[in-house]
N, C-alpha and C positions, 0 to 999 in steps of 0.2 A: 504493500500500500504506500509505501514511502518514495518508492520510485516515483508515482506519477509525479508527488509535488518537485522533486529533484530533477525529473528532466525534463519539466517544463519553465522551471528556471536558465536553466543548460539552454534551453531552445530559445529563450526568450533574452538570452543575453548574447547570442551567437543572432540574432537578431537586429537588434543595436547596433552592434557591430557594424553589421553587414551594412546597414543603412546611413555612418556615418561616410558622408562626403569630403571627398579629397579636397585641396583646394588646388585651383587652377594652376600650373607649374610657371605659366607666364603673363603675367597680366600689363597693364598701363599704370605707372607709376604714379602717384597720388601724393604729393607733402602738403605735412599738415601745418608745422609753423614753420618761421620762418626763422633763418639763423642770427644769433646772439649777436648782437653789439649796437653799436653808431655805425651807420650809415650817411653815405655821403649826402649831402644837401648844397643844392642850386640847380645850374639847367643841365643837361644833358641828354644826345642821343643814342638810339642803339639800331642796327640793323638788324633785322629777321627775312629769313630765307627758308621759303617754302622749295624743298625735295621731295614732297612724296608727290605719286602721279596722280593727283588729285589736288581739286580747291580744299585751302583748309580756313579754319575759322579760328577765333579766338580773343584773348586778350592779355595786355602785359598792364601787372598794377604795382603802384610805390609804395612805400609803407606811409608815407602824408596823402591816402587815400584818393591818390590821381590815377588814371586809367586812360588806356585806349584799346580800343577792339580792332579788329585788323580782319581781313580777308585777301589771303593773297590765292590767287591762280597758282598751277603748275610752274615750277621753276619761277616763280616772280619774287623780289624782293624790294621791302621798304623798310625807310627808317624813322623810327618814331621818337619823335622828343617830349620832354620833360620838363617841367621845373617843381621840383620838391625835393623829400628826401628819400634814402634807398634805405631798405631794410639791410640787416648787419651784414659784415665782408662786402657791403657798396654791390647787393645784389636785389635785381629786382623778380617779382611773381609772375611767371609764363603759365599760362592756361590754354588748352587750346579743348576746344568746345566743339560738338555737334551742330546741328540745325536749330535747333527749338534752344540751346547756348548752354547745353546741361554740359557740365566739365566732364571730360575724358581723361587728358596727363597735365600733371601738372606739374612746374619744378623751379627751383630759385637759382638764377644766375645771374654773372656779371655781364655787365654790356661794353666792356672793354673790345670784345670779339666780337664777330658775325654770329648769332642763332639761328642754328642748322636744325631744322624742323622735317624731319622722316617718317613716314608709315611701311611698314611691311605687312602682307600678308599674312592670316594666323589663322589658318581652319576658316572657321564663318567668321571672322569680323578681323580689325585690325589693329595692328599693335603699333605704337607711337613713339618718338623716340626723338629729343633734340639737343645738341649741344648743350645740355647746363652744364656751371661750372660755379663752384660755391668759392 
């Protein structure tokens, strides 16, 4: 009689198991704050360069709460100025956004360089990928 309550335990934990989900091995990068310090403050540009074979969308913001959105074509690139201050190590917040502007990758770099903004291929959907640099 003791069996049945024992291996329906057995059953029911091989169960669970079985049911928990792996998480994806490769996703799009998401930062959630931003790096520690003083940041630089007054004007300044940065260049952004669309690579993937697609329009992308988006937005770059400062830490004194300035912004601009951006849409570049394939291969197109622009540069977006400034005047405020940068979040810490003098880096500003890259977002680059869907249709309806829900964020996809996100990442904090300097605009010292060009941002080199990528997609590749991943099963059904795509995975993103740009120059940041903290």
């Amino acid at each position: 009689m003791r069996r049945k309550p024992v291996l329906f335990v057995v059953l029911f934990a091989l169960f669970l198991v079985a049911c928990e989900e792996a998480p994806p091995p490769v996703v799009n990068r998401r930062e959630g704050k931003p790096p520690t310090g003083e940041g630089y403050s007054g004007e300044f540009c940065m260049e952004l360069r669309n690579r993937a074979p697609f329009t992308i969308t988006g937005r770059v913001l400062i830490k004194s709460r300035d912004r601009r959105t951006f849409r570049l074509s394939r291969n197109q690139s622009r540069q977006l100025c400034f005047d405020g201050t940068m979040y810490g190590n003098n880096t500003v917040s890259l977002v680059i956004t869907n249709f309806m502007t829900l964020p996809l990758f996100s990442c904090y770099t300097t605009v010292y360089e060009p941002v080199v903004v990528r997609a590749y291929r991943h099963q059904d959907g795509w995975l993103y990928d740009a120059s940041c640099r903290k």
